[in-house]
N, CA, C and O atoms as a GROMACS GRO file, in nm:
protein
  584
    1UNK      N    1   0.082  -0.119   0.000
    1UNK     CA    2   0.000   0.000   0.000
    1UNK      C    3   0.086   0.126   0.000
    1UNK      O    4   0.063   0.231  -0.059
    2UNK      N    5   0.210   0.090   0.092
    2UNK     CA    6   0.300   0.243   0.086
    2UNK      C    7   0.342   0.272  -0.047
    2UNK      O    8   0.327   0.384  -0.096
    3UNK      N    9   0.403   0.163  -0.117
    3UNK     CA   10   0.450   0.196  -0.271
    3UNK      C   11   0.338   0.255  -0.349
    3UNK      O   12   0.369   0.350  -0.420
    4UNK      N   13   0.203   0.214  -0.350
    4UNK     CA   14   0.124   0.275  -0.403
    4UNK      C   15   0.081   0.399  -0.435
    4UNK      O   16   0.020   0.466  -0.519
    5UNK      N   17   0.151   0.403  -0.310
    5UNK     CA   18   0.133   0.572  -0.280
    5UNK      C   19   0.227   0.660  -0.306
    5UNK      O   20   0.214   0.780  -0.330
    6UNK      N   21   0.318   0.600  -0.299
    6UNK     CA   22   0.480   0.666  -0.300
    6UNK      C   23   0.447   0.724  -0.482
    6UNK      O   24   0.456   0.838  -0.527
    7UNK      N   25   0.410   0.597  -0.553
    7UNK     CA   26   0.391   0.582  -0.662
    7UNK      C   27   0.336   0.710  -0.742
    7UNK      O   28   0.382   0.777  -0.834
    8UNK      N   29   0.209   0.714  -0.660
    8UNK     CA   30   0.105   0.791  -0.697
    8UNK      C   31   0.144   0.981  -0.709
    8UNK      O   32   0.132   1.075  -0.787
    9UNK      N   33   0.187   0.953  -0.594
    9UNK     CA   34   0.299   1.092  -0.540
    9UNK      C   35   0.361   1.126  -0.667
    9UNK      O   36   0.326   1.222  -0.736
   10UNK      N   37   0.457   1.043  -0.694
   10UNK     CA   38   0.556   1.066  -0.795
   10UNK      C   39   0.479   1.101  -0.927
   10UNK      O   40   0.494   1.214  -0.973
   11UNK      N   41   0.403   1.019  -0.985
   11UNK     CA   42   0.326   1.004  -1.096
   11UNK      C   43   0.226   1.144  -1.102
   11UNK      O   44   0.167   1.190  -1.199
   12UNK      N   45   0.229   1.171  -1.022
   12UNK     CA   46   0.106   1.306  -0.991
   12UNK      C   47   0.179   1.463  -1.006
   12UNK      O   48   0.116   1.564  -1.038
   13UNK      N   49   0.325   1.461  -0.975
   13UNK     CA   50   0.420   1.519  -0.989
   13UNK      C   51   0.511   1.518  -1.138
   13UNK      O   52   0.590   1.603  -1.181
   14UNK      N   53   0.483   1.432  -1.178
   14UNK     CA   54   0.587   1.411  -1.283
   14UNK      C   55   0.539   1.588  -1.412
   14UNK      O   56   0.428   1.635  -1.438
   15UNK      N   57   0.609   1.611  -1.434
   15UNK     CA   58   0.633   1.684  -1.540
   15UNK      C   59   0.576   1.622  -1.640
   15UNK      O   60   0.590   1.501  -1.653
   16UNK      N   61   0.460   1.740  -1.779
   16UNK     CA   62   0.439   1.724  -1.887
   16UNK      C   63   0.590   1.779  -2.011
   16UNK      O   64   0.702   1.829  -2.001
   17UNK      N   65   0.525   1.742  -2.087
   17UNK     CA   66   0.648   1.790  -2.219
   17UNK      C   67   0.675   1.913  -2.194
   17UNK      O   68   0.588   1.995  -2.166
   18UNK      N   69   0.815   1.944  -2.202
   18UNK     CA   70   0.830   2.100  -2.230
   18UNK      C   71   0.774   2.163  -2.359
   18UNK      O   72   0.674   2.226  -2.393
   19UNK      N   73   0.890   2.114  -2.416
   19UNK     CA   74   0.894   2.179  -2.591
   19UNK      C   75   0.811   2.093  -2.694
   19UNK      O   76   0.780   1.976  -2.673
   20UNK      N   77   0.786   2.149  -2.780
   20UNK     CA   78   0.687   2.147  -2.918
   20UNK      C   79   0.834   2.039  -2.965
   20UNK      O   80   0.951   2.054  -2.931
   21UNK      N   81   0.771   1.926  -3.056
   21UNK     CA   82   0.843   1.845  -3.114
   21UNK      C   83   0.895   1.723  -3.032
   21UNK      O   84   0.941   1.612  -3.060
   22UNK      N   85   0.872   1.781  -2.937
   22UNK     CA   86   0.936   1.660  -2.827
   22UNK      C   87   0.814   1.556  -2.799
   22UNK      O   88   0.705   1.611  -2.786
   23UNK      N   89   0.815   1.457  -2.791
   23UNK     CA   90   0.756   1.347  -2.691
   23UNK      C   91   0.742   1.321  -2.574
   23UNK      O   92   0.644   1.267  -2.521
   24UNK      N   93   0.859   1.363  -2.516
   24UNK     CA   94   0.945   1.341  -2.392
   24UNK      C   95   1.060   1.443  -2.387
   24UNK      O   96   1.131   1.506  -2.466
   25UNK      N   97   1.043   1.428  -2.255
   25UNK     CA   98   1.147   1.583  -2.187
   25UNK      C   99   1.302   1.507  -2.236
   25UNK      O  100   1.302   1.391  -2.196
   26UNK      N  101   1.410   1.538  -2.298
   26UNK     CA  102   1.500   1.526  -2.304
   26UNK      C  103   1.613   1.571  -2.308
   26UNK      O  104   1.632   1.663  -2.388
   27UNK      N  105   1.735   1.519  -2.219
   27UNK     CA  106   1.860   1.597  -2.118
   27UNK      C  107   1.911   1.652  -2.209
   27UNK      O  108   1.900   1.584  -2.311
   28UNK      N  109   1.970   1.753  -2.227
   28UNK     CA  110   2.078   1.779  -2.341
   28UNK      C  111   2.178   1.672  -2.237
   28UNK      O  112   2.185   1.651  -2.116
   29UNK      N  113   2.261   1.612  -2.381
   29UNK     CA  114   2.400   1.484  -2.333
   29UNK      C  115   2.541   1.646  -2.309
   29UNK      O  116   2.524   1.767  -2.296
   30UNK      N  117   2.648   1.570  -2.313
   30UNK     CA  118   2.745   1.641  -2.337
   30UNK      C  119   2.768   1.700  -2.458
   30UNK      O  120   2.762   1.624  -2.554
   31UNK      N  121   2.789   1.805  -2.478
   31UNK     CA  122   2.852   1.858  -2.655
   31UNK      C  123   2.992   1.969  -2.584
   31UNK      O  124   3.049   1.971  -2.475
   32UNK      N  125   3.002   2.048  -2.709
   32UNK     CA  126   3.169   2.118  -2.692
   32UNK      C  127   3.145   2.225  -2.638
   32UNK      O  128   3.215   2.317  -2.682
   33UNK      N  129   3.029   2.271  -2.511
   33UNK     CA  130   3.042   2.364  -2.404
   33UNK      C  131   2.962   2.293  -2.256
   33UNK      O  132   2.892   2.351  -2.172
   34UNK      N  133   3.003   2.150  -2.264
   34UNK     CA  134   2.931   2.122  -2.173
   34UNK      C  135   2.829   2.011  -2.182
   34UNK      O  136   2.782   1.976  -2.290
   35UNK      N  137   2.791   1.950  -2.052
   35UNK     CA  138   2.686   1.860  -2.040
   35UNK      C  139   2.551   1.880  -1.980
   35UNK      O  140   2.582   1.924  -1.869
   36UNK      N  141   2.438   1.876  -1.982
   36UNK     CA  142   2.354   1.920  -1.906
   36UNK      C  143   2.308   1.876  -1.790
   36UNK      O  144   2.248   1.957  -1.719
   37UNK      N  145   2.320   1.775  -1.756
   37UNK     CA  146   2.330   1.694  -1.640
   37UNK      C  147   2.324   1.778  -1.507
   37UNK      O  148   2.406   1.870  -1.500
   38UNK      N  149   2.224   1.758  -1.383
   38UNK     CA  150   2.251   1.798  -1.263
   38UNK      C  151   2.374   1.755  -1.211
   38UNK      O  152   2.418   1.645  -1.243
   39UNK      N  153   2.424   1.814  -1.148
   39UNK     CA  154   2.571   1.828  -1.106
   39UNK      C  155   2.713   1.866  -1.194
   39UNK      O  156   2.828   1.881  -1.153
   40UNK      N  157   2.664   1.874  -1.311
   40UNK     CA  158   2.786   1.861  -1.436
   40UNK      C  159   2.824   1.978  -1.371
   40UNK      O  160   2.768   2.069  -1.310
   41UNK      N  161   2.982   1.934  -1.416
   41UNK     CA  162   3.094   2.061  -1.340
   41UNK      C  163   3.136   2.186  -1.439
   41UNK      O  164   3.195   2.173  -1.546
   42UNK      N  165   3.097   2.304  -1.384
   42UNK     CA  166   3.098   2.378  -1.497
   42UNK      C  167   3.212   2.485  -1.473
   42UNK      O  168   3.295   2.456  -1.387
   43UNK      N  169   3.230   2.634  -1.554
   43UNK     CA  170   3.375   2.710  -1.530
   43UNK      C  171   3.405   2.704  -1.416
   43UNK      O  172   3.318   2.662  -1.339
   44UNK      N  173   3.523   2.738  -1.366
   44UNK     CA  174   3.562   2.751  -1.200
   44UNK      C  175   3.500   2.682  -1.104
   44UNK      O  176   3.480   2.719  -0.988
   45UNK      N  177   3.463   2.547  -1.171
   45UNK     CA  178   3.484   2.408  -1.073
   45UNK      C  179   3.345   2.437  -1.005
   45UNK      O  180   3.359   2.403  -0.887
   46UNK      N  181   3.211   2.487  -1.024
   46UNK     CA  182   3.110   2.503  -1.020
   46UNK      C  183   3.013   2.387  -1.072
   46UNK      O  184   3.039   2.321  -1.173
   47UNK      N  185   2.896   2.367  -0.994
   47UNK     CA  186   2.847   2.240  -1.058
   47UNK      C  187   2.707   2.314  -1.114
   47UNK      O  188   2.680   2.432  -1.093
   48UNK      N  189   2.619   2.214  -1.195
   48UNK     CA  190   2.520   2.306  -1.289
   48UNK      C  191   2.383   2.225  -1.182
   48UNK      O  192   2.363   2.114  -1.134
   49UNK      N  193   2.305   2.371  -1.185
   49UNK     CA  194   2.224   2.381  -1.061
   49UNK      C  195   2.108   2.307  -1.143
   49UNK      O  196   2.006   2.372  -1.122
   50UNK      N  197   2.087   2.231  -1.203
   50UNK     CA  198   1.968   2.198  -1.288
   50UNK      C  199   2.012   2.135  -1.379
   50UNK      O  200   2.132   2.126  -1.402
   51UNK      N  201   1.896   2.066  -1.467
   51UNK     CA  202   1.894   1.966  -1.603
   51UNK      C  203   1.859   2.066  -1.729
   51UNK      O  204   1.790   2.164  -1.701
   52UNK      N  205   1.895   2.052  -1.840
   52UNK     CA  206   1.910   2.069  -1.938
   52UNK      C  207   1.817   1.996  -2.018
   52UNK      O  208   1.846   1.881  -2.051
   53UNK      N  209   1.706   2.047  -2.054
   53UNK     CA  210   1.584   1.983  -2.150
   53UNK      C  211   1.609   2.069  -2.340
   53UNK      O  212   1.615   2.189  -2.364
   54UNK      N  213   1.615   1.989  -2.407
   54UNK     CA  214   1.661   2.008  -2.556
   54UNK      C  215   1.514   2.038  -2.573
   54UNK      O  216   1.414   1.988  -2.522
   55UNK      N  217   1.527   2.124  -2.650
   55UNK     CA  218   1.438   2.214  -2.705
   55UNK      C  219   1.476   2.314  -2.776
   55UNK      O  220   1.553   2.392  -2.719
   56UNK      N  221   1.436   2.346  -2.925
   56UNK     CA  222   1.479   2.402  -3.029
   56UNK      C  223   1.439   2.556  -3.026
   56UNK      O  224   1.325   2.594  -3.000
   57UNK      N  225   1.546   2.641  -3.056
   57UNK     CA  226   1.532   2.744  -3.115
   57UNK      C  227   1.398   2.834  -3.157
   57UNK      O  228   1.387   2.853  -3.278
   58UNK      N  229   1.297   2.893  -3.072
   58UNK     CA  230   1.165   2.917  -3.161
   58UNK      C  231   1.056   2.861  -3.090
   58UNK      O  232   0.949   2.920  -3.075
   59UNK      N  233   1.084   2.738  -3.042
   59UNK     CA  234   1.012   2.622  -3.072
   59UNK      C  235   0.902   2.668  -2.946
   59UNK      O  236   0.964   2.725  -2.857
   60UNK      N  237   0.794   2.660  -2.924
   60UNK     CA  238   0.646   2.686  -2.824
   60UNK      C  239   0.714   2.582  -2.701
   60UNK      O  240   0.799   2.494  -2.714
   61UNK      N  241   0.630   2.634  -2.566
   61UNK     CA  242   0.746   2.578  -2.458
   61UNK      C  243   0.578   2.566  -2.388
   61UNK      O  244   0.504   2.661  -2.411
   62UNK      N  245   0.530   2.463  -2.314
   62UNK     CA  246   0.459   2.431  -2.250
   62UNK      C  247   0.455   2.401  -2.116
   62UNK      O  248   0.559   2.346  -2.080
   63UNK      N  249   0.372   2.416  -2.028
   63UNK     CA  250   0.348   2.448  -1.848
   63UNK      C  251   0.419   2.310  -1.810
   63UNK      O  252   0.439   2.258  -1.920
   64UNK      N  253   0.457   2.243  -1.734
   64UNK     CA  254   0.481   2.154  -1.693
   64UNK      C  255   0.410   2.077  -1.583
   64UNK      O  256   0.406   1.956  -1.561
   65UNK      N  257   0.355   2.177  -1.519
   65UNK     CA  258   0.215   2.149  -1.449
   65UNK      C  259   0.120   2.256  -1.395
   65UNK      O  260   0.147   2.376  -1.391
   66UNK      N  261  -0.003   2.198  -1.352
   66UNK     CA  262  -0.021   2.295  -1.279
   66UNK      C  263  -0.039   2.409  -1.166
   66UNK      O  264  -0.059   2.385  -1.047
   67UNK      N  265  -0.029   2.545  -1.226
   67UNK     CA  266   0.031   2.633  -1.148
   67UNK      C  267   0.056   2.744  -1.141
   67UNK      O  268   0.061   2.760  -1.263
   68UNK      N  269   0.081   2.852  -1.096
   68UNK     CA  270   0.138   3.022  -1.121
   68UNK      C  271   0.236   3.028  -1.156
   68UNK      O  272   0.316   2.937  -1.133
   69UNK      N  273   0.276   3.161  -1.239
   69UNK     CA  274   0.373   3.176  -1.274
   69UNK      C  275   0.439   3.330  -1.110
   69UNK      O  276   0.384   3.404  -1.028
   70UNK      N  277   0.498   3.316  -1.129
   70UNK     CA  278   0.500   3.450  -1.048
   70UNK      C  279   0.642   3.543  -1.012
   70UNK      O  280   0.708   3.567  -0.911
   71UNK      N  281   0.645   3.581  -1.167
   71UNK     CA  282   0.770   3.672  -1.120
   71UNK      C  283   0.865   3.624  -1.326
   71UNK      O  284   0.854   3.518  -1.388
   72UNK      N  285   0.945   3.752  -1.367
   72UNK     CA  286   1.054   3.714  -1.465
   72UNK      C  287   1.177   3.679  -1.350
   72UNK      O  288   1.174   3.702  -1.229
   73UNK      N  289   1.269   3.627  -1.418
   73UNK     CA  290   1.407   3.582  -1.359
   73UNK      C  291   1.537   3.600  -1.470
   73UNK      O  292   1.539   3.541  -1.579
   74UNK      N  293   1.577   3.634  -1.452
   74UNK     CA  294   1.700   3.709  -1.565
   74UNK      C  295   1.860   3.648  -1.499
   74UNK      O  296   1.944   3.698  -1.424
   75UNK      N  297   1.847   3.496  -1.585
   75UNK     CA  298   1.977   3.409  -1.524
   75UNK      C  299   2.105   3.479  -1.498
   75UNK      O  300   2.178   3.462  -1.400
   76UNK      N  301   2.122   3.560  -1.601
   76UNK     CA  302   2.263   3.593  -1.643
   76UNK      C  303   2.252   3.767  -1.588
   76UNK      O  304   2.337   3.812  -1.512
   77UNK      N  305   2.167   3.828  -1.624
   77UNK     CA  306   2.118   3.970  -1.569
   77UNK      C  307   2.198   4.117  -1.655
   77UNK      O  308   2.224   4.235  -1.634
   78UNK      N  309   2.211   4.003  -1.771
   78UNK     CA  310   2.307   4.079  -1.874
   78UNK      C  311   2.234   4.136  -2.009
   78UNK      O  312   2.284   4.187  -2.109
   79UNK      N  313   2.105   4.109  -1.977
   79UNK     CA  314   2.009   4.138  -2.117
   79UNK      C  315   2.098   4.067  -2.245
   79UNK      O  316   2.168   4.127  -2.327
   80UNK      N  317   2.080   3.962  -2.238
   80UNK     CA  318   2.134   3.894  -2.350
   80UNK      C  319   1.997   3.864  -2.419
   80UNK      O  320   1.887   3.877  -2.365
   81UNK      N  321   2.026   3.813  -2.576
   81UNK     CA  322   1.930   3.720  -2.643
   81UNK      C  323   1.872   3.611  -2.564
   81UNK      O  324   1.768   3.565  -2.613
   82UNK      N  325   1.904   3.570  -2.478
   82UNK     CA  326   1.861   3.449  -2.398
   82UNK      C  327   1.858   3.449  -2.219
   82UNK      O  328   1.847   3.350  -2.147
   83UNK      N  329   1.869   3.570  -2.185
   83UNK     CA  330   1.853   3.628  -2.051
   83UNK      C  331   1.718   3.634  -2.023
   83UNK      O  332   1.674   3.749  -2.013
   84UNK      N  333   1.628   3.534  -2.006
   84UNK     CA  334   1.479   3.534  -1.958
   84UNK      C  335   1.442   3.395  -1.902
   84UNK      O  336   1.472   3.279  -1.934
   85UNK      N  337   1.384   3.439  -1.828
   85UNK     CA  338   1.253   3.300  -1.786
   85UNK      C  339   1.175   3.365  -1.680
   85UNK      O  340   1.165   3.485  -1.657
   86UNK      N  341   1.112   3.252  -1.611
   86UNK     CA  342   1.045   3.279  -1.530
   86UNK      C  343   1.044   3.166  -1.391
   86UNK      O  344   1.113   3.064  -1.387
   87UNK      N  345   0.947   3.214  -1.279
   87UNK     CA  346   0.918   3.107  -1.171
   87UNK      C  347   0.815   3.048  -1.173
   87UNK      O  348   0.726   3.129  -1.196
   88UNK      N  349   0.764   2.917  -1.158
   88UNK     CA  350   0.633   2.867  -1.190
   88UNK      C  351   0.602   2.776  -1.026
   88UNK      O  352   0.698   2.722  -0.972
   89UNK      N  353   0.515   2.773  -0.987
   89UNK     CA  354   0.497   2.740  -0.843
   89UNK      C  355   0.340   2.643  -0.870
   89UNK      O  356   0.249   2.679  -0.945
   90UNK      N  357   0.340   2.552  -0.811
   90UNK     CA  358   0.230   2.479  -0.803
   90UNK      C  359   0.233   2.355  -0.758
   90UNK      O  360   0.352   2.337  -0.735
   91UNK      N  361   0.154   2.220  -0.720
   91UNK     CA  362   0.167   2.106  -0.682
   91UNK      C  363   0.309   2.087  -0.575
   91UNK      O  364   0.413   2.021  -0.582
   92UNK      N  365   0.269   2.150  -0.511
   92UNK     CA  366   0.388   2.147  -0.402
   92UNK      C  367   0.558   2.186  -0.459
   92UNK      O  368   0.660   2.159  -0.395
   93UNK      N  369   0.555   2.238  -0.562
   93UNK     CA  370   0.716   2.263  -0.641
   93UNK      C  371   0.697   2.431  -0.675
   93UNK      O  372   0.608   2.516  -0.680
   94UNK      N  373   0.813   2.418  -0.689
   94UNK     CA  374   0.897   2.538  -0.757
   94UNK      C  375   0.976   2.520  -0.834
   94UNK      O  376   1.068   2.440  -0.817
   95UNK      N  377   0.961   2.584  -0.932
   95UNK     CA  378   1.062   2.554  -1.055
   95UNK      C  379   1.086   2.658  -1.116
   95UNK      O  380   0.989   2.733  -1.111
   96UNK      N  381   1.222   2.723  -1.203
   96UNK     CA  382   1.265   2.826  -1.248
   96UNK      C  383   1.280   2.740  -1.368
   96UNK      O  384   1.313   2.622  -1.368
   97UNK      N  385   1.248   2.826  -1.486
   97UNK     CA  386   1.287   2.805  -1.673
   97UNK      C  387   1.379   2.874  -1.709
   97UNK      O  388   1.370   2.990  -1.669
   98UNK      N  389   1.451   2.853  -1.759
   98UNK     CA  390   1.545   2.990  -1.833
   98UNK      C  391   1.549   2.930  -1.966
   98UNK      O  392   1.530   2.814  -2.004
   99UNK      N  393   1.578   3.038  -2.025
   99UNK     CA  394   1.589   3.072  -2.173
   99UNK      C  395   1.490   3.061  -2.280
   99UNK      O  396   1.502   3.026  -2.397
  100UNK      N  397   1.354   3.112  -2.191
  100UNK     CA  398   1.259   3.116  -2.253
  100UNK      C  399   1.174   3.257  -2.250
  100UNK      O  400   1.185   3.321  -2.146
  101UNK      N  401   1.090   3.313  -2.351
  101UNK     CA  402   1.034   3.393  -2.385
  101UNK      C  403   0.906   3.368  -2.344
  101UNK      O  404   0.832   3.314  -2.426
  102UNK      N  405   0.858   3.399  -2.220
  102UNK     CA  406   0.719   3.401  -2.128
  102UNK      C  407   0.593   3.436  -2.250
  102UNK      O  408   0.637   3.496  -2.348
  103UNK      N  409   0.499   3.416  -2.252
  103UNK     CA  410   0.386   3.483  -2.281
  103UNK      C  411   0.324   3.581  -2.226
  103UNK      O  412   0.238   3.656  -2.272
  104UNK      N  413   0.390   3.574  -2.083
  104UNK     CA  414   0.330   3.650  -1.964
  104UNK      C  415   0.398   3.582  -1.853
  104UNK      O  416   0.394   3.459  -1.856
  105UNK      N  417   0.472   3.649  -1.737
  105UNK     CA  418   0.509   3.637  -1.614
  105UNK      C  419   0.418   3.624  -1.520
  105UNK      O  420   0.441   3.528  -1.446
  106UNK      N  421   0.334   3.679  -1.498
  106UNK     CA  422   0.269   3.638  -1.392
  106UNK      C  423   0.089   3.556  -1.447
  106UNK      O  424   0.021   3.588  -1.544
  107UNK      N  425   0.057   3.446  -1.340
  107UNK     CA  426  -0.110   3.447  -1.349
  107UNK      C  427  -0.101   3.269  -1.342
  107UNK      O  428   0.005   3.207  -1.352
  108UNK      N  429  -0.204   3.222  -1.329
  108UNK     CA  430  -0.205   3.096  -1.372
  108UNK      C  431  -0.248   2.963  -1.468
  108UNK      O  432  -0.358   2.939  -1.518
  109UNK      N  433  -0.133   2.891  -1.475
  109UNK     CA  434  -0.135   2.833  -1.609
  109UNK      C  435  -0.168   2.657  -1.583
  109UNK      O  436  -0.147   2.603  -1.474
  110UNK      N  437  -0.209   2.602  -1.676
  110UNK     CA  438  -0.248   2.462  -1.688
  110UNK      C  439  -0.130   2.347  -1.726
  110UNK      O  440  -0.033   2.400  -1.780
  111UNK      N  441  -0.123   2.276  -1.718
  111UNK     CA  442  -0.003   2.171  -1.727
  111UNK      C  443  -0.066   2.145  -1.895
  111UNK      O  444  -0.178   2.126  -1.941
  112UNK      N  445   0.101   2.160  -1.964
  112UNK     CA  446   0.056   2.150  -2.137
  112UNK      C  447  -0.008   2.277  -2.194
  112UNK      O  448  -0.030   2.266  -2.315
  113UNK      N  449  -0.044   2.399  -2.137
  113UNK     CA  450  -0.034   2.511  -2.161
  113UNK      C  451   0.078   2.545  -2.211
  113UNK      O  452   0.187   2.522  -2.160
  114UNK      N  453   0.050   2.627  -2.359
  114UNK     CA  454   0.167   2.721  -2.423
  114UNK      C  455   0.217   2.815  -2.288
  114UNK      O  456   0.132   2.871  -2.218
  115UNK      N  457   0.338   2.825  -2.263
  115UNK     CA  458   0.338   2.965  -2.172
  115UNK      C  459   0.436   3.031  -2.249
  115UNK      O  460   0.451   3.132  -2.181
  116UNK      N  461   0.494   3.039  -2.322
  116UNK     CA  462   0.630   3.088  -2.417
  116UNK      C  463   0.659   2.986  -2.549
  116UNK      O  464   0.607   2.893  -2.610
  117UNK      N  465   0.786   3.074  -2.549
  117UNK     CA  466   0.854   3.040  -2.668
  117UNK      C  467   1.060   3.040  -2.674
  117UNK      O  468   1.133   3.137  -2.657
  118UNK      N  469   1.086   2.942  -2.694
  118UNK     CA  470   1.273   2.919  -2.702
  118UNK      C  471   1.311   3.070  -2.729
  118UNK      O  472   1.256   3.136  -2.817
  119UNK      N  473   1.406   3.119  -2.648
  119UNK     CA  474   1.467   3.191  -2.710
  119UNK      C  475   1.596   3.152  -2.799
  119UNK      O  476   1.640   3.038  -2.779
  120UNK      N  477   1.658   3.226  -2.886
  120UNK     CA  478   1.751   3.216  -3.003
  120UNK      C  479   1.899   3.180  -2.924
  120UNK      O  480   1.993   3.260  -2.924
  121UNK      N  481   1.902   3.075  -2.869
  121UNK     CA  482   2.022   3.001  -2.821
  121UNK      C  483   2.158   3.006  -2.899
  121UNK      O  484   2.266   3.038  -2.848
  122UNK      N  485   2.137   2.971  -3.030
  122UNK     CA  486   2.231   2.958  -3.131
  122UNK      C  487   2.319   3.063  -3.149
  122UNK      O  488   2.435   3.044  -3.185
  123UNK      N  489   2.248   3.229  -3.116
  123UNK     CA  490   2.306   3.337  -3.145
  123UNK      C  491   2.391   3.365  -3.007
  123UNK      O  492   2.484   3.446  -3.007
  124UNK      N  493   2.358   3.303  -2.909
  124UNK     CA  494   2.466   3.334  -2.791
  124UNK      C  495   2.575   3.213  -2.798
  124UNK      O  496   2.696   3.214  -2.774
  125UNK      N  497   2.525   3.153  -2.823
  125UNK     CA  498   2.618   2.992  -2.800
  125UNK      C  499   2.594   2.859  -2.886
  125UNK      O  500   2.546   2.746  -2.879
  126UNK      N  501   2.676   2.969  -2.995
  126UNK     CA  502   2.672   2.837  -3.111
  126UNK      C  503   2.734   2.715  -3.121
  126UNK      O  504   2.843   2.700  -3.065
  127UNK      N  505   2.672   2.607  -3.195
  127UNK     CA  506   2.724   2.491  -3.145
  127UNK      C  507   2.659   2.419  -3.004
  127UNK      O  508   2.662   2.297  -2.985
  128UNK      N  509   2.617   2.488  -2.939
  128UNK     CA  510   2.554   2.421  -2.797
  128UNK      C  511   2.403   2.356  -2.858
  128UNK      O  512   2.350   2.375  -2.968
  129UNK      N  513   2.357   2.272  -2.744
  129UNK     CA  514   2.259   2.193  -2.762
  129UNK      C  515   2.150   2.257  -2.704
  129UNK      O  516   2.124   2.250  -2.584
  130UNK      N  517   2.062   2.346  -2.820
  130UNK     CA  518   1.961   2.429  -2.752
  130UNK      C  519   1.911   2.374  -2.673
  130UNK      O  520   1.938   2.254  -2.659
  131UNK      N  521   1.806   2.446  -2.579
  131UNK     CA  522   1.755   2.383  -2.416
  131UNK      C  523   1.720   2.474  -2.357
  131UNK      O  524   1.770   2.587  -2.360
  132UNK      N  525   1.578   2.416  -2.258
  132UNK     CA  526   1.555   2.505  -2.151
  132UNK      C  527   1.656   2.484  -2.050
  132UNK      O  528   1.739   2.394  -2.061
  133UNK      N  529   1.652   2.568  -1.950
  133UNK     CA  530   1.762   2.480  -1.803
  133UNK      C  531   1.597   2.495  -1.699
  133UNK      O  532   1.509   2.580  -1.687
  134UNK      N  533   1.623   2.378  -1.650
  134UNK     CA  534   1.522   2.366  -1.530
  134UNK      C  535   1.593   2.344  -1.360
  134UNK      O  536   1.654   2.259  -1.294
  135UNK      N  537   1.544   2.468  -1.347
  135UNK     CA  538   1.594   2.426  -1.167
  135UNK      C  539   1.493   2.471  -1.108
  135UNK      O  540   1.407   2.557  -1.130
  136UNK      N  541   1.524   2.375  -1.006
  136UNK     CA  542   1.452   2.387  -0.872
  136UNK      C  543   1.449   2.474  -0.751
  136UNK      O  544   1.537   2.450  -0.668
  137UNK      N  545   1.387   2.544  -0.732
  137UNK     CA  546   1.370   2.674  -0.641
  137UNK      C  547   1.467   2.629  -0.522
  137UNK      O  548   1.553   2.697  -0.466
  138UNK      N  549   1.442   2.536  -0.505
  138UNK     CA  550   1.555   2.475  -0.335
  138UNK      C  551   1.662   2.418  -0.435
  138UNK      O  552   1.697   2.318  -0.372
  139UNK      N  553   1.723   2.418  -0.531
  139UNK     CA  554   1.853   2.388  -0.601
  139UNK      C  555   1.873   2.235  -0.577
  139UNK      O  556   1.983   2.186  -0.604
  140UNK      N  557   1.734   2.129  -0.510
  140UNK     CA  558   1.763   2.000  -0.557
  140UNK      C  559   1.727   1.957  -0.678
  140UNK      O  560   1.658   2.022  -0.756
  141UNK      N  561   1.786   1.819  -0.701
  141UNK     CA  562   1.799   1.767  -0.852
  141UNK      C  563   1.623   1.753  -0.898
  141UNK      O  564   1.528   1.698  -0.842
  142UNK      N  565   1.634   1.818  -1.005
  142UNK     CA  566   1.473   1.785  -1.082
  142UNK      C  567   1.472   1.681  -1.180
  142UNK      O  568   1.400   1.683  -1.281
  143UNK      N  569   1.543   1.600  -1.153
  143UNK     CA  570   1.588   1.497  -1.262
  143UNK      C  571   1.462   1.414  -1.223
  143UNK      O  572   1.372   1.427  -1.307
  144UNK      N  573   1.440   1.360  -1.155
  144UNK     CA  574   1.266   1.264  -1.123
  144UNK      C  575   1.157   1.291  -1.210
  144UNK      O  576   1.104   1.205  -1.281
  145UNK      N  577   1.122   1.413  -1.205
  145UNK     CA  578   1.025   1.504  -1.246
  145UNK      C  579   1.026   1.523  -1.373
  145UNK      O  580   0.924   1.568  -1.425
  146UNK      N  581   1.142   1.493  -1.454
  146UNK     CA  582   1.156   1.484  -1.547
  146UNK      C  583   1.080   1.374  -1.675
  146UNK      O  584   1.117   1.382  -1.792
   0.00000   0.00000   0.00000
């Protein structure tokens, strides 16, 4: 009966698709700036606070569950081409998006709801494996949820 539940928990939590084209949420692997992986070790021996979901250039970016959005977040805080996301709060989580183009920052949204759109990855960091980055408001691994 406990697994059932444990189960249920998890399954009730799990994350819908991010990106348009996708099936399934998928990690960016390693390429020639990096891996996306929670924990991957990044400049100055820093580890990467979140997973790396591939998702193209453009491409429509969908809710992951449901929930509020509440607030922009500006990773880098450098107004770059790809300096955006937002916070999305709901089903007991918190989750931060980056490198995406909101529809709107604040209000609330449905799991599989359009909420944005990729921003132009390619033009900051060519060669990299476009992607949202997903972290977790408490900076544990969102790799489950995935």
């Amino acid at each position: 009966m406990r697994k059932a539940i444990i189960l249920a928990v998890i399954c009730s939590t799990a994350f819908g698709v991010l990106c348009r084209g996708y099936k399934n949420n998928v990690a960016r692997a390693c390429d020639k700036l990096g891996c996306g992986h929670y924990g991957a070790r990044r400049v100055g021996g820093r580890s990467h606070g979140g997973v790396d979901v591939k998702c193209s250039d453009g491409s429509a970016v969908y809710a992951p569950f449901d929930g509020k959005l509440v607030g922009r977040i500006r990773p880098y805080g450098n107004k770059n081409k790809i300096d955006d996301g937002f916070k999305l709060i709901g089903n007991g989580l918190c989750v931060m998006l980056f490198y995406i183009k909101p529809d709107k920052y604040t209000g609330n949204v449905k799991k599989g709801q359009r909420i944005g759109t990729m921003l132009p990855m390619q033009t900051v960091y060519p060669g990299i494996t476009s992607h949202i980055h997903v972290q977790m408001c408490d900076r544990s691994n969102p790799t489950r949820y995935l």
